[in-house]
N, C-alpha and C positions, 0 to 999 in steps of 0.2 A: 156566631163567629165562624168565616169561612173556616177551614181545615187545611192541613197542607199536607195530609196524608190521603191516600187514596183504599178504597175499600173494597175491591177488587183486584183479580190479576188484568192486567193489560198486553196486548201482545206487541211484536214491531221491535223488539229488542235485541243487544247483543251485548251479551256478559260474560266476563273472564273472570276466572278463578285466580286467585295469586296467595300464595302459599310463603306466609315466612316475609320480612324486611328483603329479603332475598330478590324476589319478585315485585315486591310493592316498590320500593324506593325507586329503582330505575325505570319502572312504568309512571311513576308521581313526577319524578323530573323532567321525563321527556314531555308529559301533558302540559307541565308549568311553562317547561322552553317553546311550547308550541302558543301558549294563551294569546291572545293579543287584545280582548277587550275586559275580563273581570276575571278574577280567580276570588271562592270563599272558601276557607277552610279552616274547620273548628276541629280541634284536639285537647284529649284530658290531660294527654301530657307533651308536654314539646320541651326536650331535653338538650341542656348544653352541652351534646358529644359528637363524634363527626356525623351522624347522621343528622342530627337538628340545625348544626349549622350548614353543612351543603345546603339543605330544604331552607333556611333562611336565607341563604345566598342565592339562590333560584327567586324565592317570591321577591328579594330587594331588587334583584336584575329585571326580574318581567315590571315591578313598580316604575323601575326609572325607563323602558322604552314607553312607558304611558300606558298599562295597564292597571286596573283598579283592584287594587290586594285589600284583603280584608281579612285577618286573622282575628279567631274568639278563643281563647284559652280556659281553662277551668282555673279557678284562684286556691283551688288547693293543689292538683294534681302538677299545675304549672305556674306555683307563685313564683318561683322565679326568673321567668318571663321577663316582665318590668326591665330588668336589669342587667340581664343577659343580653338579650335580644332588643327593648325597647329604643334603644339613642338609634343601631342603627336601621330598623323601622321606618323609624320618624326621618332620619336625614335622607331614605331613598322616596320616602313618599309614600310606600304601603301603610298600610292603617291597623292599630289591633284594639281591641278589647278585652277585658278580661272578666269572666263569668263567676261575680260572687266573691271577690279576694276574701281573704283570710282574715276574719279579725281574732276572734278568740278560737287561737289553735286547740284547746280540748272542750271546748263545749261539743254537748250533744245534740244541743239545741237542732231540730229538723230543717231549719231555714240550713243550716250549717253541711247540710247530709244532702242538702237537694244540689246534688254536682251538674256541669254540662260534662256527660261520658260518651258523648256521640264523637267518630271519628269520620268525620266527612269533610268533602273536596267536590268542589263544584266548579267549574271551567269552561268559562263564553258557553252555556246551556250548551254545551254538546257531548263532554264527558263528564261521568261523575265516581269517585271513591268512597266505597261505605265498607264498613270490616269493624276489626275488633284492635287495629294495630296504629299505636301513638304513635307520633315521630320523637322516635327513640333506635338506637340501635338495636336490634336483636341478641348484643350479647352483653349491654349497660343493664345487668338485672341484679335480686339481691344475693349477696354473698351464699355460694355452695347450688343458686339453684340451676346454672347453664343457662343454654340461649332459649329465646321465646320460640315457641311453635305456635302461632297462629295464621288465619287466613284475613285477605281482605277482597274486593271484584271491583274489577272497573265497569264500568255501566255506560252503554247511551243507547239512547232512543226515548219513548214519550214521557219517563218518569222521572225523567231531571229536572222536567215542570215543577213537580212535585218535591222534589228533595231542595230546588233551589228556593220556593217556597219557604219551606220552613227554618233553612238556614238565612233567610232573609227576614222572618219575621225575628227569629229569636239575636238575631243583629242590631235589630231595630229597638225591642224589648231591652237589651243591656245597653246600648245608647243612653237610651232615657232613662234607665234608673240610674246610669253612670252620670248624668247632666252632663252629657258630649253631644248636647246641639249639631257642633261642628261634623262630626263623624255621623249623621243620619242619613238614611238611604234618598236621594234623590228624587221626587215622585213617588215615594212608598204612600202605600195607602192601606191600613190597616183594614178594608172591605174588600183591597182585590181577593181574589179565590182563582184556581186552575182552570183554564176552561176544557170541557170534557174534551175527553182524548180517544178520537175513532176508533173502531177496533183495527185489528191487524192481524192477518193470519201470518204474516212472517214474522220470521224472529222469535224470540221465548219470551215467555211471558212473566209478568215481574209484579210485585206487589211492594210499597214504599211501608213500611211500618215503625212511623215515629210514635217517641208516646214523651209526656210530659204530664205534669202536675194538673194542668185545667182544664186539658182537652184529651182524648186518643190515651187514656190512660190504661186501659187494658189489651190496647192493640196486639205488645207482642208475645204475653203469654196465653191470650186468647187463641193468637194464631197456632203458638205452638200446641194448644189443647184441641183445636180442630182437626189437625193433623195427624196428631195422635190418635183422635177419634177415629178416621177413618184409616189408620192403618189397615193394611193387611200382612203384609209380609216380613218388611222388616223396618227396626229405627233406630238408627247410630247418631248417639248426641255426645257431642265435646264438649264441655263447658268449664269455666276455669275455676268461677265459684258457685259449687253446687248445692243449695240449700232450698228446695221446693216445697212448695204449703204441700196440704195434704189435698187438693183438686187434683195438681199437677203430678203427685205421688199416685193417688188416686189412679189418672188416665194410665200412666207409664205401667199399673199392676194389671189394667182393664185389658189391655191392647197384650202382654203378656199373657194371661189366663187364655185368650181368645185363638195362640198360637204364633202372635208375631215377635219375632227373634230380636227382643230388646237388647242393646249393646251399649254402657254408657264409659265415656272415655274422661277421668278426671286429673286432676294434679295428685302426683304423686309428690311432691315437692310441694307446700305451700309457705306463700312470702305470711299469710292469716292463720295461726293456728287454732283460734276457738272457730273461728268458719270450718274449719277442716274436721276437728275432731266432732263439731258438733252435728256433720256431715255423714262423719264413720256410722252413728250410734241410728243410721234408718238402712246402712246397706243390706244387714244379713232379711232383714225383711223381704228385702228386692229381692237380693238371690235367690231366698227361700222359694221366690214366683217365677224365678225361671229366667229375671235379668241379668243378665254377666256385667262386671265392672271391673273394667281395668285404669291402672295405676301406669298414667305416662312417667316414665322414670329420667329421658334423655336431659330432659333441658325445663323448662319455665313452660308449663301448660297455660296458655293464653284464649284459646279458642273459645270464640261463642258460636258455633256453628251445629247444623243438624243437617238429615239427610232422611225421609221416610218413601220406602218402596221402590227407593231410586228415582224417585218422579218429583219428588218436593225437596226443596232444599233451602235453607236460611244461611246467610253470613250478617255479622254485624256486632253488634258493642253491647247487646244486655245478655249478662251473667243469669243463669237460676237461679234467684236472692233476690231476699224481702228490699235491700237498696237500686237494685237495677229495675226490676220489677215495677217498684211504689214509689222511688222518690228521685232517683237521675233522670236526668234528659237523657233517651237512648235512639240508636236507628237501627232498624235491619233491613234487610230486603227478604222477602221469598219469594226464589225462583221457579216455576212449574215447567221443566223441561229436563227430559230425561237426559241429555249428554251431561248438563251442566251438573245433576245430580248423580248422576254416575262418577264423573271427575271427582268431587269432594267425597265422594263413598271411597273411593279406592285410595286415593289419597288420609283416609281416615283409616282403613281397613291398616294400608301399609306403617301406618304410625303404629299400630296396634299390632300388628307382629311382629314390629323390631326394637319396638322402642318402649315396651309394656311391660308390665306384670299383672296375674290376674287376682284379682279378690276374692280370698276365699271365705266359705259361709262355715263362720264359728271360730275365724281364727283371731280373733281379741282373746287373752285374760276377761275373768270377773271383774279385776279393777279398771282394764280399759275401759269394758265397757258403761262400767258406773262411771269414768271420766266423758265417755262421749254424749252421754245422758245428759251430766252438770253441765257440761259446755252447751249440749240441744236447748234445754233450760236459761241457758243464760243468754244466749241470742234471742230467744222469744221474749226474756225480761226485756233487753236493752228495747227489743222491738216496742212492747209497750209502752216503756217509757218516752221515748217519743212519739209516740202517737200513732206508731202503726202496726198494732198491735196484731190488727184483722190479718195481716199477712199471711199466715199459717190456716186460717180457716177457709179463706177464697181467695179469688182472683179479682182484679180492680172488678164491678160493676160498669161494664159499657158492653154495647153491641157486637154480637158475635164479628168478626172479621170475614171468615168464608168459611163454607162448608166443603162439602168434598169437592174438589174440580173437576170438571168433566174430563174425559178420557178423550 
């Protein structure tokens, strides 16, 4: 089965960092207003506030000069899509789908858990948006927690091959289980594959790392464990839900011992409280090794982003967690270029001395910490219970993604 992810960095690129709804939505708009032959864009959540309708009003307007919209939604994150947004859709001509709707709101069932969590935009193959950021407003969050801090990049050059790829098969994919004949891609052919892409000394260099259920299933914690591997000096990771088997625990103690200045940035505010607490009950370990954790206090920690040596860098939509990880469709990118990676370091660093507090080792009660134990316990139950239990012990089994990049 071809692939739609690529297994190398590529060069020939130019990517932007964008920080916060702040930056993303007016750089999404103006790509929308410029489209003139396809725009695809999958979202976990597309929210009915001013920012989801502008972004509907953008993709109905490019629909009706004769542009071909194609939105994918997640059926839990954005069930109510359909109904918000579906009549007018349809009366401008854009097209949506929806990944997986809702039947039985509390089962556990894993078919139930397998979400689309990838946030990506693709536009006539020449630009592309991949990040951690729905179209939602940045300050439609839950009650007491403030506005979202996350990042998202705009992208182009040879790996929009690659990304439109995959948002074209898995378009195709919900089609057909949807029995929407009428809505299938034109010419698709479930054999096309990317053709190899020259190299390039200009521009930065970029690696697509999707992962899903059948294919590319270890791509992006894999990458994030090569990375790690080869640290040397330093590694600042954001992430919003932070729950790592013991591999990923493992490298982050490895890479620490060895002398590079582990820094990890979490929610201090969380919408999940057994993720959170279950979270507390492996910090004082870290510390004990020498990693520092701080506690984003300002607003709704959203970030899935990392930064190692200043030379590698990820943005994109999988959390550290057994669901991001093993069972959503996720994307990122990693970029190997130092301006780009120095950007999101200082931009991390500066969140982290204005808007932090720091973790300290030993400061739980006896009773806390027997509640962040039950909670660790009880997320590795629920894990077993549906069938992925392995999470805590390793990482998906597939092919390493890259070793250290050349200098």
């Amino acid at each position: 089965m071809p692939r739609a992810g690529n297994d190398r960095f590529i060069g020939g690129h130019h990517v932007e960092l964008l920080r916060c709804g702040a930056e993303y939505f007016p750089a999404l708009l103006r790509a929308i207003g410029e489209a003139r032959r396809e725009i695809f864009l999958e979202s976990y959540i597309f929210a009915d506030d001013a920012v989801g309708c502008s972004v509907a009003d953008a993709l109905c307007a490019a629909a009706r000069r004769g542009v071909a919209v194609r939105v994918l939604v997640d059926g839990f994150g954005a069930r109510h899509f359909p109904e918000k947004f579906g009549a007018r859709f349809l009366e401008s001509g854009a097209r949506y789908l929806v990944y997986r709707a809702e039947i039985a709101r509390f089962s556990l069932h894993r078919y139930r858990l397998r979400r689309l969590h990838r946030k990506l935009v693709a536009l006539d193959g020449r630009v592309a948006f991949i990040g951690g950021i729905n179209i939602i407003d940045d300050d439609n969050t839950p009650p007491g927690m403030g506005a979202r801090f996350d990042y998202a990049a705009r992208v182009e050059g040879p790996i929009l091959a690659h990304i439109l790829a995959a948002m074209r098969r898995t378009w195709e994919a919900v089609a057909l289980a949807s029995f929407q004949r009428r809505l299938r891609l034109p010419g698709f052919s479930w054999a096309e594959s990317v053709a190899p892409t020259p190299e390039s000394a200009q521009g930065q260099k970029v690696m697509f790392l999707p992962r899903n259920n059948f294919y590319r299933r270890g791509s992006i914690p894999n990458a994030y464990l090569d990375a790690l591997r080869w640290a040397k000096r330093s590694v600042t990771l954001a992430n919003a839900y932070f729950l790592p088997g013991w591999r990923f625990r493992n490298a982050l103690l490895a890479a620490a011992r060895r002398g590079v200045r582990v820094t990890l940035l979490v929610q201090g505010k969380s919408d999940h409280p057994l993720l959170h607490y279950a979270t507390e009950a492996l910090y004082d370990h870290l510390i004990a090794a020498g990693i520092r954790v701080f506690y984003y206090r300002s607003g709704f920690l959203h970030a899935k982003v990392a930064v190692v040596d200043e030379r590698w860098a990820t943005v994109g939509s999988s959390n550290i967690d057994p669901l991001s990880l093993f069972m959503a469709k996720e994307s990122n990118i990693a970029v190997l270029d130092e301006a780009f990676a120095r950007q999101l370091s200082e931009s991390l660093c500066l969140a982290i001395r204005h808007d932090t507090t720091e973790r300290a080792f030993g400061r739980q009660s006896f009773f806390s910490r027997c509640a962040g134990w039950l909670c660790y316990g009880l997320a590795r139950l629920l894990a077993d219970l549906i069938g992925y239990g392995h999470w805590h012990n390793s990482a998906a089994k597939a092919p390493r993604v890259a070793s250290e990049p050349e200098r």
